[in-house]
C-alpha positions as CSV (number, residue, x, y, z in Angstrom):
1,X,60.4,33.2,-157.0
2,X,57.6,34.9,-155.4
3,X,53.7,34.7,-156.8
4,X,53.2,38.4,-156.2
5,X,52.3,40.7,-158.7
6,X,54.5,42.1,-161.1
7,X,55.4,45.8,-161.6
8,X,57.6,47.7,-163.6
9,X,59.8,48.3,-161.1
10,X,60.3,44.5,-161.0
11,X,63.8,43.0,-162.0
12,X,63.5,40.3,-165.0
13,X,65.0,36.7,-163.2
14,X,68.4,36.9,-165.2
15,X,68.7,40.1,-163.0
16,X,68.1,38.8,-159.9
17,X,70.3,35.9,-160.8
18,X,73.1,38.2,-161.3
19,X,72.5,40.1,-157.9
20,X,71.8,37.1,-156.1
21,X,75.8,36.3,-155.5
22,X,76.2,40.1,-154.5
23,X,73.1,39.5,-151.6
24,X,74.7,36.7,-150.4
25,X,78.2,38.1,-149.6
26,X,76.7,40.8,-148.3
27,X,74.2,39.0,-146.1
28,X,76.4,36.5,-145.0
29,X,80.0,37.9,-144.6
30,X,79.4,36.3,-140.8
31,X,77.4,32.9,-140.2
32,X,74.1,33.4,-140.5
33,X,72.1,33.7,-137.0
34,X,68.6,33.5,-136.2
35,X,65.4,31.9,-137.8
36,X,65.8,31.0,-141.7
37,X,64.6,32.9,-144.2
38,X,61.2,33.6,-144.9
39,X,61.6,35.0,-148.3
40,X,63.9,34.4,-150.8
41,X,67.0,36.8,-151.9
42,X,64.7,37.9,-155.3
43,X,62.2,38.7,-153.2
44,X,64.2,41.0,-151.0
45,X,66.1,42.4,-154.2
46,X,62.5,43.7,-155.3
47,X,61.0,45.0,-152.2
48,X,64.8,47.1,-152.3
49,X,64.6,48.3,-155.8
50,X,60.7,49.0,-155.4
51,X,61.8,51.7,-152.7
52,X,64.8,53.1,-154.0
53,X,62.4,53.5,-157.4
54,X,59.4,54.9,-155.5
């Protein structure tokens, strides 16, 4: 989970535990290449909505 601050465009955790297995197919349908990640799948979920809200 990340420590930044929350807005209202935020999903609550039981939502981003229920997207979480959708992220994952999605972001690895091949095997995964490059550096690991830096942030977690939650994190990326809410940078995502945040746009698509904004």
């Amino acid at each position: 989970m990340s420590t930044q601050p929350n807005y209202w465009s935020d999903p609550t955790p039981q939502q981003g535990a229920a997207i979480e297995p959708v992220l994952k197919r999605a972001l690895y349908k091949r095997k995964p290449i490059g550096a690991p990640r830096r942030h977690s799948l939650y994190d990326l979920y809410r940078a995502m909505l945040s746009v698509v809200v904004s």
